[in-house]
C-alpha positions in Angstrom: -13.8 294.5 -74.6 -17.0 292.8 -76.4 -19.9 291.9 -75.0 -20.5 288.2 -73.7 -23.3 286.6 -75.7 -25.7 284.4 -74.2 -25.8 280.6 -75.4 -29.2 280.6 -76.7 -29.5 276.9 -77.2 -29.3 276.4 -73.7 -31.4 279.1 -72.6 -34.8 277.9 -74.7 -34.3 274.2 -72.6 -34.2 275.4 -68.9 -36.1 277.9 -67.0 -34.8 280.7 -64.5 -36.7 280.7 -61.3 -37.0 284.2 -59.2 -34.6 282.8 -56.8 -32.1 281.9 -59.4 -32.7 278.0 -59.4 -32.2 276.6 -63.0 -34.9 273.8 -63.8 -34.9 271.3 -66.5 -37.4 269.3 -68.5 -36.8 265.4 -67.8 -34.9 263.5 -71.0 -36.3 261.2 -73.5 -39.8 261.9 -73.3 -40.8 262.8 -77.1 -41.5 259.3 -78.4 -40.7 255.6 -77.6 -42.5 256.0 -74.3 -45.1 252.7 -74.8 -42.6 250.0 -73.4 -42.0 252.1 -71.0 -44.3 252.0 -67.5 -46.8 254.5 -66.9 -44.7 255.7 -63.0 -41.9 256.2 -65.4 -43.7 258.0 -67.7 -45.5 260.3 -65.2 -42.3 261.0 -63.7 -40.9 262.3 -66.8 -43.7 265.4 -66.7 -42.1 266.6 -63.6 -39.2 269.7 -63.7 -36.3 268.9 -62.0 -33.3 271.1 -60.4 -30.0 270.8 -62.0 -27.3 269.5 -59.5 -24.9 272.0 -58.4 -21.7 270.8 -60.5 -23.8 271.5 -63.3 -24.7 274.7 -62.1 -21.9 276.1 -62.1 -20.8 274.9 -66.2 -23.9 276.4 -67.0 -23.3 279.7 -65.2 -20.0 279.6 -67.6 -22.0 279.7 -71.3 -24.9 282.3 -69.7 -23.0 285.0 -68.0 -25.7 287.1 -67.8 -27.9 285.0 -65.7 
């Protein structure tokens, strides 16, 4: 049987905590961001948890996690 390889795309854009919880960087946050207010753009600093339906697709592409 061959070994399962790791989606590496996905792995650089979340991070692994200790306790297994998969955080994400908010989206659109590169440019475009001056029509925007500044609560929306402070918001988009912030990590968030991904949602547990998500969770488990990702567990799917990183079986090693």
């Amino acid at each position: 049987m061959r070994k399962l390889k790791t989606n590496k795309a996905l792995l650089k854009r979340i991070k692994i905590t200790g306790k297994k919880k998969i955080l994400k960087r908010a989206l659109h946050q590169s440019h475009f961001n001056a029509k925007e207010s500044g609560n929306k753009t402070r918001q988009k600093r912030k990590t968030s948890e991904i949602s547990s339906a998500d969770r488990k697709k990702i567990k799917q592409i990183l079986p090693n996690i």
